[in-house]
C-alpha positions in Angstrom: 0.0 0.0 0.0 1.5 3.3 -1.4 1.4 6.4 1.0 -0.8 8.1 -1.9 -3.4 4.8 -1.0 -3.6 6.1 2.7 -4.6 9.6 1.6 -7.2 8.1 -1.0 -9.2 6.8 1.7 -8.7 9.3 4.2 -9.8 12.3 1.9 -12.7 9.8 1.0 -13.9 9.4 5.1 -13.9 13.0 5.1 -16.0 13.6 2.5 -18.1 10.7 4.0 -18.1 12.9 7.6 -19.1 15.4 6.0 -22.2 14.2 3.6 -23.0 11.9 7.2 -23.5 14.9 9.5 -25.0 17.9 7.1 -23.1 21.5 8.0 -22.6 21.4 11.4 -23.8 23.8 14.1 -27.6 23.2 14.3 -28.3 22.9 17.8 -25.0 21.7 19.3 -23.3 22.8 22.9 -21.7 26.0 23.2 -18.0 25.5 24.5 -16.1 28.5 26.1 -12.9 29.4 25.1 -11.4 30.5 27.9 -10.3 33.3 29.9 -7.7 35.0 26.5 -11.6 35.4 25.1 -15.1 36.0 25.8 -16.1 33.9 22.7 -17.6 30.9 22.8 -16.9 27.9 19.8 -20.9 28.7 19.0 -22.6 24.9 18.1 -19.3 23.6 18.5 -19.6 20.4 20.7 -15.4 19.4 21.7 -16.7 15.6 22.2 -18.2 15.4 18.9 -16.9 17.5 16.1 -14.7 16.0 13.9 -11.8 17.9 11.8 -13.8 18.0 9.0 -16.9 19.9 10.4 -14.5 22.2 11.5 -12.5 23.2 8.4 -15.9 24.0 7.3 -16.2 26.6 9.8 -12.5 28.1 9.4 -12.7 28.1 5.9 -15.8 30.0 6.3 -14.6 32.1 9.0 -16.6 31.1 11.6 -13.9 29.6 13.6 -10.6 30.2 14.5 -7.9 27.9 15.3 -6.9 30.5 18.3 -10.5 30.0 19.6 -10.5 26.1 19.3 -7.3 25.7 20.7 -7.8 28.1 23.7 -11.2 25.8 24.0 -9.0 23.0 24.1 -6.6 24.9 26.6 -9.4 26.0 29.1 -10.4 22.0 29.1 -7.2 21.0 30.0 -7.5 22.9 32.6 -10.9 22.5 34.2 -10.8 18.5 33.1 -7.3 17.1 33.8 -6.9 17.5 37.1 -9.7 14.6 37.5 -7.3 12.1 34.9 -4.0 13.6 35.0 -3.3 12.6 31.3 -1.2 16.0 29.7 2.1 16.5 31.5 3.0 19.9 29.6 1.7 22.6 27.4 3.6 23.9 24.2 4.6 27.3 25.3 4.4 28.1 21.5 0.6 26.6 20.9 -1.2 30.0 20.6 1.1 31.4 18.1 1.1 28.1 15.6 -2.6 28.3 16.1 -2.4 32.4 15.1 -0.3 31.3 12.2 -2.5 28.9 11.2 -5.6 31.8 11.2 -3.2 33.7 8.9 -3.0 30.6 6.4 -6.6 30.3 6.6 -7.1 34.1 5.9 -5.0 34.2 2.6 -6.0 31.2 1.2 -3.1 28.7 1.6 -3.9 26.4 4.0 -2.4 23.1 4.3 -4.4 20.3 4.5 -7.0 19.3 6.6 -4.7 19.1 9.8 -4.0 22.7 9.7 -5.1 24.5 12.9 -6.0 21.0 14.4 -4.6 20.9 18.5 -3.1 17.5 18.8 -1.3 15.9 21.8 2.0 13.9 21.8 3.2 11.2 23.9 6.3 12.1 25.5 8.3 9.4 24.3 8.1 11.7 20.6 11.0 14.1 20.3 10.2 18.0 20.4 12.5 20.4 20.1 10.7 23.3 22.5 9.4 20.8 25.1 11.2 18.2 27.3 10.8 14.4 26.0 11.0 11.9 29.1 8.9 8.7 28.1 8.1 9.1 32.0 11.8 9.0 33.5 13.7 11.6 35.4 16.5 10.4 33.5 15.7 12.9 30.4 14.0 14.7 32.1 16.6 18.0 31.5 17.0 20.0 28.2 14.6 18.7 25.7 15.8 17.0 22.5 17.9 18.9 19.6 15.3 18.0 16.6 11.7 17.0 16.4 10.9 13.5 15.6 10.4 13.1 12.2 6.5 12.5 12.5 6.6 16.0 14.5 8.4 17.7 11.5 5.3 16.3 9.5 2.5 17.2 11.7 4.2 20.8 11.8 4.4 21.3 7.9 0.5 19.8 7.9 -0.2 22.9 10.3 -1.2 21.2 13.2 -1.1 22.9 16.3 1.3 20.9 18.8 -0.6 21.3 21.7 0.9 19.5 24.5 2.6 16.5 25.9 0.7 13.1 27.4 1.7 11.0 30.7 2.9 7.5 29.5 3.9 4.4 31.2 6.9 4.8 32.0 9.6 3.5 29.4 6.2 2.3 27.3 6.0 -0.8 30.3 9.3 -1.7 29.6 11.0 -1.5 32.5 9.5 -3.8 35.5 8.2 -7.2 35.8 4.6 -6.3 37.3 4.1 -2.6 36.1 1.2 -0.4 36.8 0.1 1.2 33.3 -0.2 5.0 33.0 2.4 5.4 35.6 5.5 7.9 35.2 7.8 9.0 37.5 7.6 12.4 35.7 3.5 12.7 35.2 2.3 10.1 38.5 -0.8 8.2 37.6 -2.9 8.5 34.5 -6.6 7.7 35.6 -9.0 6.3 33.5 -11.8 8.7 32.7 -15.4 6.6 32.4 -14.4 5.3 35.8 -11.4 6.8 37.7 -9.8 4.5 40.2 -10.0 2.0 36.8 -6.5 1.9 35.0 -6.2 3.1 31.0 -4.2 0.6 29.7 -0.5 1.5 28.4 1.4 2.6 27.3 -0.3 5.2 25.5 -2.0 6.3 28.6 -2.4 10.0 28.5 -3.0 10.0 24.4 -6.0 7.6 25.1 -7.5 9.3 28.3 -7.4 12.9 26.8 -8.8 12.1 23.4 -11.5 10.0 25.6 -12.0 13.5 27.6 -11.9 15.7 24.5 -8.9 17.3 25.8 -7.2 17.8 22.3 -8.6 17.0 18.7 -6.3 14.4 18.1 -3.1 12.9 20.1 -0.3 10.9 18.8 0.6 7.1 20.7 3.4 4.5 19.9 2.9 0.8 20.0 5.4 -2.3 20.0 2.7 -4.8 20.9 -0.9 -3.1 22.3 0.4 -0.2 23.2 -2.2 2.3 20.9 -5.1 -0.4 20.5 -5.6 -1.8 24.5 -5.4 2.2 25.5 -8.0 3.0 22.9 -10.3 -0.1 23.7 -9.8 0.8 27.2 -11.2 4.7 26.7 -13.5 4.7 24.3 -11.8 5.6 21.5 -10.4 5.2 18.1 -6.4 4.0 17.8 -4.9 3.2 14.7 -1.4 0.7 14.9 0.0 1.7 10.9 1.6 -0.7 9.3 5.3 -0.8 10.1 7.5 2.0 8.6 4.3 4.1 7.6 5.0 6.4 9.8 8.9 7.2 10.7 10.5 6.4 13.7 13.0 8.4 13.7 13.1 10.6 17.1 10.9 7.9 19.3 12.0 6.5 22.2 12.5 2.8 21.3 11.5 -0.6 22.4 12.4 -2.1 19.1 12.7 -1.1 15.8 11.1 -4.6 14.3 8.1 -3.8 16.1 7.9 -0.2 16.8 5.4 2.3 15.5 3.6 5.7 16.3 0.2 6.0 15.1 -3.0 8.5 15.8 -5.5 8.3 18.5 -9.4 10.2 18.4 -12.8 10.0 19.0 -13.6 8.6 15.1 -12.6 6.8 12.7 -12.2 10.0 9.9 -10.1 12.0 12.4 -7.5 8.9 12.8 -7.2 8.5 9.0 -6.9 12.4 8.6 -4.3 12.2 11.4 -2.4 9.3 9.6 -2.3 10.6 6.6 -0.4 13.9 7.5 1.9 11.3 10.0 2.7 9.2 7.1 3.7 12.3 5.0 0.6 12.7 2.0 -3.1 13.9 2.4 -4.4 14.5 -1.2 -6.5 12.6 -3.1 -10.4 11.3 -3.3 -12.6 8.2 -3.6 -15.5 6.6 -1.8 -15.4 4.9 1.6 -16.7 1.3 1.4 -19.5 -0.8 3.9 -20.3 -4.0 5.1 -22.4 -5.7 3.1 -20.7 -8.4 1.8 -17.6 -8.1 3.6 -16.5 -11.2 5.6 -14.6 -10.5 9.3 -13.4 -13.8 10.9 -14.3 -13.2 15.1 -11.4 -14.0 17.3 -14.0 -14.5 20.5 -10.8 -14.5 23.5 -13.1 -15.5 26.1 -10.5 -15.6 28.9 -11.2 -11.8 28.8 -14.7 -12.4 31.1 -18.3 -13.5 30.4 -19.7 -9.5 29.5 -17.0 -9.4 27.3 -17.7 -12.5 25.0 -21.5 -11.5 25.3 -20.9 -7.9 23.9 -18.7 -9.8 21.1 -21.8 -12.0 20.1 -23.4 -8.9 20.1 -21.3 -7.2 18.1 -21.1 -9.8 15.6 -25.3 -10.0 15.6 -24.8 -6.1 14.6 -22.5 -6.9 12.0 -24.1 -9.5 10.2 -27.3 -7.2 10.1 -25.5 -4.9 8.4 -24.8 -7.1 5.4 -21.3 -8.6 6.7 -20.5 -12.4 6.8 -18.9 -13.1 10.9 -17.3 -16.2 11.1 -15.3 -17.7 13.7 -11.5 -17.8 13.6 -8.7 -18.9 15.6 -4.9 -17.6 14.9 -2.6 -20.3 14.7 0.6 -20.5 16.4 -0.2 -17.9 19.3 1.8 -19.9 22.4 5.1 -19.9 20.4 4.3 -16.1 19.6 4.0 -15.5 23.2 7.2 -18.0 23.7 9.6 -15.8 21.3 8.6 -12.2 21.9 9.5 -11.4 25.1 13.6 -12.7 24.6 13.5 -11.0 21.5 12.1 -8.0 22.6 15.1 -7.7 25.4 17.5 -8.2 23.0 16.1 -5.0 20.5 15.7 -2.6 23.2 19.2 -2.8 24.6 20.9 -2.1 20.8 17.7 0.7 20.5 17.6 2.5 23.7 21.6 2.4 23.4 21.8 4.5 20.5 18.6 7.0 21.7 20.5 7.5 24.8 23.3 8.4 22.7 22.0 11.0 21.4 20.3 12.8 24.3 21.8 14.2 27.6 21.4 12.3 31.0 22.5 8.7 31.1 24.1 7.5 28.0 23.3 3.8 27.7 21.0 0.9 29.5 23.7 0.5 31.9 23.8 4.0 33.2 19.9 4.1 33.2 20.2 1.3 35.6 22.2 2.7 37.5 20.5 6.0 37.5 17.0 4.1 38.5 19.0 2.7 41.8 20.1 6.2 43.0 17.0 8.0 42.5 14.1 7.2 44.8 11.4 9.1 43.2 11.8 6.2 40.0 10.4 3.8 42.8 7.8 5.3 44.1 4.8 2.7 42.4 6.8 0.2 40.6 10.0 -0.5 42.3 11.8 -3.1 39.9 13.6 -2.7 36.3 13.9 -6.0 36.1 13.5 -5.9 32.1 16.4 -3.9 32.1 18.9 -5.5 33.7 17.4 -9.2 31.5 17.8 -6.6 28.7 21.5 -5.9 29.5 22.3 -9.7 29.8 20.7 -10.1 26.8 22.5 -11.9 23.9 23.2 -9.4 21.0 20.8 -8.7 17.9 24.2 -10.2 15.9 23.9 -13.6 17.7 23.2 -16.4 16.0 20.4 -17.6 18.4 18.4 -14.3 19.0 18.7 -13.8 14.5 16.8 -17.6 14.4 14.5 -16.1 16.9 13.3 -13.0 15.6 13.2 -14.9 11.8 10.8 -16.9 13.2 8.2 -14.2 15.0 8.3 -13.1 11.9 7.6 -16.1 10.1 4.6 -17.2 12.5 3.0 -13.6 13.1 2.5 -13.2 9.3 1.3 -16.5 9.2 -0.8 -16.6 11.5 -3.0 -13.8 9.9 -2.3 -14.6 6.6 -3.4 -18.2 6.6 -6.6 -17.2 9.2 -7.6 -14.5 6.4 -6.9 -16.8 3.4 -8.1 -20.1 4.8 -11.8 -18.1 5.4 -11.7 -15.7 2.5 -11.3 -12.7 5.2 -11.6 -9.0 5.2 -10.3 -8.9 8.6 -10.0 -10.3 11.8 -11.7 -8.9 14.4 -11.5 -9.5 18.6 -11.5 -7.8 21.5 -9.6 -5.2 22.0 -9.3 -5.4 25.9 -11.1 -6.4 29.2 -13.0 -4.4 30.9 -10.5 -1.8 33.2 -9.0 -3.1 35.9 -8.7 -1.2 39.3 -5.4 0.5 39.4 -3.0 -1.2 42.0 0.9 0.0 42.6 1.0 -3.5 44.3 -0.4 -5.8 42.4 0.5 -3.9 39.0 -1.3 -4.7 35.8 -3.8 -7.1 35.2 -3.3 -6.9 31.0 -2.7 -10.6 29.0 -4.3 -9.4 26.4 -3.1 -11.6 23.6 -5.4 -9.9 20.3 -2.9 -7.3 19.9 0.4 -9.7 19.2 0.1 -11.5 15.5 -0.3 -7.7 13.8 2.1 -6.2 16.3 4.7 -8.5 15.8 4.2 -9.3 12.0 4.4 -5.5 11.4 0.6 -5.0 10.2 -2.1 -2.7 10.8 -4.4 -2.8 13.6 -7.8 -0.7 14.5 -9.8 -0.5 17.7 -12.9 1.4 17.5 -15.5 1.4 20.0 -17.6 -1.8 20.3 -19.4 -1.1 23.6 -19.2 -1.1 27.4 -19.4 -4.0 30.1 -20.7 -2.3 33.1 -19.7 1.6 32.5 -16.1 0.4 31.2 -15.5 0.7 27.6 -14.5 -2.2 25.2 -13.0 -2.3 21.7 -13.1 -4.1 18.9 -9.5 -4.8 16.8 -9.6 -5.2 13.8 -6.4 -6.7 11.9 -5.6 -7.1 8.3 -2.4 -8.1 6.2 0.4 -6.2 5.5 0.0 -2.6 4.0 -3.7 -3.2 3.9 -4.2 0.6 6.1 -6.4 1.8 3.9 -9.0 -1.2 3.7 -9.0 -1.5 7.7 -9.5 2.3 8.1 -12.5 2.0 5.4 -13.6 -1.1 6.8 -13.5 0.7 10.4 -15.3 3.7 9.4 -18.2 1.4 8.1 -18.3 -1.0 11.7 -18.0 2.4 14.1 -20.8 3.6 12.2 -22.6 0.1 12.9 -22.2 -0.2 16.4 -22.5 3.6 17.2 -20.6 2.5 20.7 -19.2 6.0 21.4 -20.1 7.9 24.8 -18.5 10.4 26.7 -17.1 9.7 29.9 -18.7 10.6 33.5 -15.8 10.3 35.4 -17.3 8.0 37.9 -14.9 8.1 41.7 -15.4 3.9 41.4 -17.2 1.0 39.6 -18.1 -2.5 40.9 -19.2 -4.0 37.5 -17.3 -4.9 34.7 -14.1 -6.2 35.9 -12.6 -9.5 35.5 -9.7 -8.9 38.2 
C-alpha cells in the first residue's frame, strides 16, 4: 500500500463525515474558550466534532484555530486535574494556532490538519518541550530536533498542543508494572471510571482524546500499546503498518516492532491524522461498507463472560448490516507469546543504546540502571527494572540464536494472519480489543494478557480498535487486523463497523465502579 493509498481513503472518510452529518452547528453545545476570550466555539460540541466539520467553519470564518485551541486549553484545565493525562503545554501553541488563522485568511492552508490541536506522547522528540517517556533520566534539556513524524504534523499545520503521561519506558522497565504510571506525570486515571486503569502505554494519548482534551493525540505501539489504551477509553487508535510512519526521534522498544500512530474519537479524524503522519493527504474516492464483507471473530473469552457476550453482540450487529462473521482462531499464538519477550530484550538494549546516545542524561542501558538505583522518586509505584537488567544480559541482535528467533516471529505472526484470512476468504479479523478496566494497584501492577494485539504487532501489520461497547460503564473495543500494507482497507472497513455499532459515549468520570471487571 502506497502512501498516496492512505490519503485516498482518508480524503474519502472526510467527504463521507461530511455528507454523514449535514453543515454542522444546528443545535449543538456551546464550548467557552477560555479566559484569553469572551467567545464561545458557538454549536461547536469538543466531544463530537470531527476535523472536517471544523475546516468548514475556518474556511468560512466562523472559527478560528486560536479559539478552538484556547477551547482545548481551558479544558485541560478544568478536566485534567480529574485524569491527570497532559504533562506539559507547548509554550508556542497560541502562536502556531495564530499562524494557522493567517493561512486560513489568505487562502493557503495546508491540508486538513492545519489549525487542528493534537497531543503527543512524551516518548516523541520535540525540540521546544522536554521528551521523558516518563523517567527523570531525560527529564533535563529537551531533544535537539523534532521527531520526524513531528516535523510532518508541523508542515501539515497542526497545532502541537501538548505532551501526554505514558507508562513509564512504554512498560518496559518492571516485571509487574502499573500502566499510565510515570515517575515524571504520577498516575494516569481512566476517565469513564477513575480509580479503573487506562491501559499503556499510550495512557495519556488515550485518556485525553477520551476526555476531549485535544482534537487528536499521537501514541506508539510495539505490541498493544495504541489499540488496549484505545479499547480501554472509548476511542479510536490506529497501529499503521510498520515504517508508515517514521521512527525516527521515538524512544524505542524495538525497531522490528515499533510504530507511532494516531489516536481520536472517530474513525475519519484517525485516517486524517495518519495521513499527515505518514507524509501525504491528497486525493479522493469513496469509503466502502459492510455488506458483503467477511470479518473472521477471534471471540478470546478468557477476557470475562460480558466481554464474550458484547462480542456476540457485536457480531449480531455486524451480520445485520450485510457482513458475513465467522469464527477464527490464529494459529501459532503460544510460540508467539514464547519468542517475543527474549526477543524484545535483545532490540531494546541495541535501540535504547543509541537513543541514549543522542540525548543528555544517562548514555546507555547501563547507566539508566544505575541512574533508576540512585533515585528514589523512579520507585515510588513500581519498584523493579527487572527488564532492564534481563535486557542488559541479553545476547546481541548479531547472535546467532536471538537472529533464528526474531526470523521466526516473523515467520509465525504473518502466518498466523495470513493463513486465518486466506483459509476463510477474510476482510479482517476482528477481537476484542481489551477487558473491561482493571482497578489501578501500585501493588499488584497490571492485570493486562491481552493476547489480540500480538500477530499484527509482531508481523508488522495494521491494527484498529474502535468502540464496540461497554461492560458495566467500562469501555470495550473491537480490533480489527488485516495483512500487511492493507491501512487503507482496515480504516475503510473501520469507518463502516464504528458507524454500525455507534458505541461511542463520553465519559462521566465516575470516583469507582463495581461492574465490569474480571480482576
Amino acid at each position: 500500500m502506497t502512501k498516496r493509498s492512505v490519503a485516498t481513503v482518508t480524503a474519502a472518510l472526510a467527504v463521507a463525515a461530511l455528507v454523514a452529518s449535514g453543515v454542522p452547528g444546528q443545535g449543538a453545545m456551546a464550548v467557552e474558550s477560555g479566559a484569553e476570550s469572551s467567545t464561545p466555539l458557538r454549536g461547536v460540541d469538543l466531544d463530537t466534532v470531527t476535523i472536517p466539520e471544523l475546516q468548514v467553519r475556518m474556511k468560512s470564518g466562523s472559527l478560528t484555530s486560536s479559539a478552538l485551541t484556547r477551547a482545548y486549553l481551558q479544558r485541560i484545565k478544568a478536566v485534567d486535574p480529574k485524569i491527570d493525562a497532559v504533562l506539559r503545554i507547548s509554550p508556542t501553541a497560541l502562536s502556531q494556532a495564530a499562524a494557522s488563522d493567517v493561512r486560513h485568511r489568505l487562502g493557503k492552508v495546508r491540508g486538513p490538519l492545519d489549525g487542528i490541536p493534537v497531543l503527543l506522547k512524551d516518548n516523541v522528540n520535540t525540540r521546544d518541550m522536554p521528551t521523558t517517556a516518563g523517567s527523570l533520566a531525560l527529564a533535563g534539556s529537551p531533544p535537539a530536533t523534532d521527531a520526524e513524524l513531528v516535523g510532518r504534523l508541523r508542515a501539515a499545520g497542526a497545532v502541537i498542543l501538548g505532551k501526554t503521561n505514558m507508562s513509564e519506558w512504554a512498560n518496559f522497565r518492571a516485571a509487574r508494572p502499573t500502566s499510565g504510571w510515570s515517575a515524571v506525570g504520577g498516575q494516569t486515571h481512566n476517565p469513564y471510571v477513575l480509580d479503573r486503569n487506562p491501559c499503556g502505554s499510550s495512557s495519556g494519548s488515550a485518556a485525553a482524546i477520551a476526555a476531549s482534551l485535544a482534537q487528536v493525540a499521537v501514541g506508539t505501539e510495539t505490541d498493544g500499546s495504541i489499540v488496549c489504551p484505545a479499547g480501554m477509553n472509548g476511542i479510536v487508535g490506529h497501529k499503521p503498518s510498520l515504517g508508515l510512519v517514521s521512527q525516527s526521534g521515538v524512544v524505542p522498544i524495538s525497531a522490528e516492532q515499533d510504530t507511532a500512530g494516531p489516536m481520536a474519537r472517530n474513525v475519519v479524524d484517525t485516517a486524517l491524522t495518519l495521513s499527515a503522519l505518514s507524509g501525504d493527504d491528497t486525493a479522493v474516492t469513496r469509503p466502502g461498507g459492510l455488506r458483503g464483507k467477511r470479518i473472521g471473530l477471534w471471540r478470546l473469552p478468557s477476557l470475562g463472560a460480558g466481554v464474550d457476550a458484547l462480542m456476540t453482540r457485536t457480531a449480531e450487529r455486524l451480520r445485520a448490516a450485510g457482513a458475513q462473521v465467522v469464527e477464527v482462531t490464529p494459529p501459532y499464538q503460544d510460540r508467539l507469546a514464547e519468542l517475543e519477550f527474549p526477543a524484545l530484550l535483545s532490540e531494546f538494549h541495541r535501540d535504547v543504546d543509541t537513543y541514549l546516545a543522542s540525548r543528555e542524561g544517562p548514555r546507555d542501558l547501563a547507566g539508566l540502571i544505575e541512574f533508576n538505583r540512585t533515585h528514589p522518586a523512579e520507585r515510588t509505584c513500581f519498584a523493579g527494572q527487572e527488564l532492564f537488567e534481563q535486557a542488559l544480559a541479553a545476547p546481541s541482535t548479531t547472535d546467532p540464536g536471538y537472529r533464528a528467533m526474531r526470523a521466526e516471529l516473523n515467520d509465525l505472526s504473518r502466518r498466523s494472519i495470513d493463513e486465518t484470512m486466506a483459509a476463510h476468504d477474510l476482510d479482517a479479523i476482528a477481537s476484542p480489543a481489551n477487558p473491561p478496566a482493571w482497578t489501578t494497584d501500585c501493588a499488584r501492577g497490571d492485570n493486562d494478557v491481552i493476547p489480540s494485539s500480538t500477530p499484527a504487532a509482531v508481523a508488522g501489520y495494521p491494527s484498529l480498535s474502535v468502540p464496540a461497547g461497554f461492560v458495566g460503564e467500562l469501555p470495550v473495543g473491537l480490533l480489527l487486523m488485516a495483512g500487511d500494507r492493507q491501512d487503507t482497507a482496515l480504516l475503510s472497513l473501520g469507518a463502516a463497523v464504528e458507524q454500525r455499532l455507534d458505541a461511542w459515549r463520553a465519559p462521566r468520570y465516575l470516583p469507582s465502579s463495581s461492574s465490569g471487571t474480571i480482576g
